[in-house]
C-alpha positions as CSV (number, residue, x, y, z in Angstrom):
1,X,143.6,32.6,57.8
2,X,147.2,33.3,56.3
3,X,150.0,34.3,58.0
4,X,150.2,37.7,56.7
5,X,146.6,38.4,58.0
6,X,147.7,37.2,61.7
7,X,150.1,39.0,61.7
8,X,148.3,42.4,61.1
9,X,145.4,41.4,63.5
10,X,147.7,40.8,66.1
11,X,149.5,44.4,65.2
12,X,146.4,46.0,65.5
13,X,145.0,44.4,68.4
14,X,148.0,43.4,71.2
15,X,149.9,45.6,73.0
16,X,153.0,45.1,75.1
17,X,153.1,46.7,78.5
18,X,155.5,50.0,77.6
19,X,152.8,50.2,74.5
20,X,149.8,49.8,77.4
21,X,151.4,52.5,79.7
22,X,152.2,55.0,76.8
23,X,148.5,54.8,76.3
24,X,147.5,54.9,79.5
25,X,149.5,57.7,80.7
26,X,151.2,56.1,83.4
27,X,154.4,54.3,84.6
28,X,155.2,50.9,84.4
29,X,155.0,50.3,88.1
30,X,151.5,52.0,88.0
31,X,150.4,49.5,85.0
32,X,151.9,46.3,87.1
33,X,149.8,47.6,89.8
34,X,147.0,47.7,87.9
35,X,147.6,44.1,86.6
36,X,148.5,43.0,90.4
37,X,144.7,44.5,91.2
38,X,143.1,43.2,88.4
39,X,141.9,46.0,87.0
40,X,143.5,45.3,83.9
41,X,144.4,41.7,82.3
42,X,147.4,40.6,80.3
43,X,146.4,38.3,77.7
44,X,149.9,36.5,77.6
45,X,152.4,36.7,80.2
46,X,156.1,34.8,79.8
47,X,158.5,36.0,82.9
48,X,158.6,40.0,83.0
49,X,156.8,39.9,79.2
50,X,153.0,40.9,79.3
51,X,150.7,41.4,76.1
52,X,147.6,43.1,76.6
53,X,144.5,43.3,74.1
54,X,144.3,47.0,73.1
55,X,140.8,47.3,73.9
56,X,141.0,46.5,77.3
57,X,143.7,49.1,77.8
58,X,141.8,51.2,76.1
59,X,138.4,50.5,77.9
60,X,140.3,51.2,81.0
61,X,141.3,54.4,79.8
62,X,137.8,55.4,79.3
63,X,137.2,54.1,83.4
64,X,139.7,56.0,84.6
65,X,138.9,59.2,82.8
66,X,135.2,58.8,84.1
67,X,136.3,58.0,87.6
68,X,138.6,61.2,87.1
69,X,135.4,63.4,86.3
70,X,133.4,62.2,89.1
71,X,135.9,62.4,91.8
72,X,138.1,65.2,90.6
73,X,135.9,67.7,88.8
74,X,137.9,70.3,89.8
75,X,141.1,69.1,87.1
């Protein structure tokens, strides 16, 4: 695999955790709470630095608008 070709995989694929809220729709302190719960799983952590795969952030968007439905339906 070249270089160049990591490089975009990793783009495509790894968020940080600013990138994870954003796409979550929450704040930070919500996301490390998630993380602290495991509900959600960094793939790399160094000190306060966290990468996350964006398909797990994305797969728990998906819970978390489903739980929404069921137990608010009235939003």
């Amino acid at each position: 695999m070249e270089r160049d070709e990591l490089i975009r995989i990793i783009q495509e694929n790894v968020v940080t955790s600013a990138e994870a809220a954003d796409l979550l729709d929450v704040s930070k302190q919500n996301l490390l709470s998630l993380v602290k719960r495991d509900k959600l799983k960094p793939v790399k952590e160094s000190g306060s630095v966290r990468l996350f795969l964006k398909s797990d952030v994305l797969e728990r968007k998906r819970e978390a608008e489903s739980l929404r439905e069921k137990y608010r339906p009235y939003e």
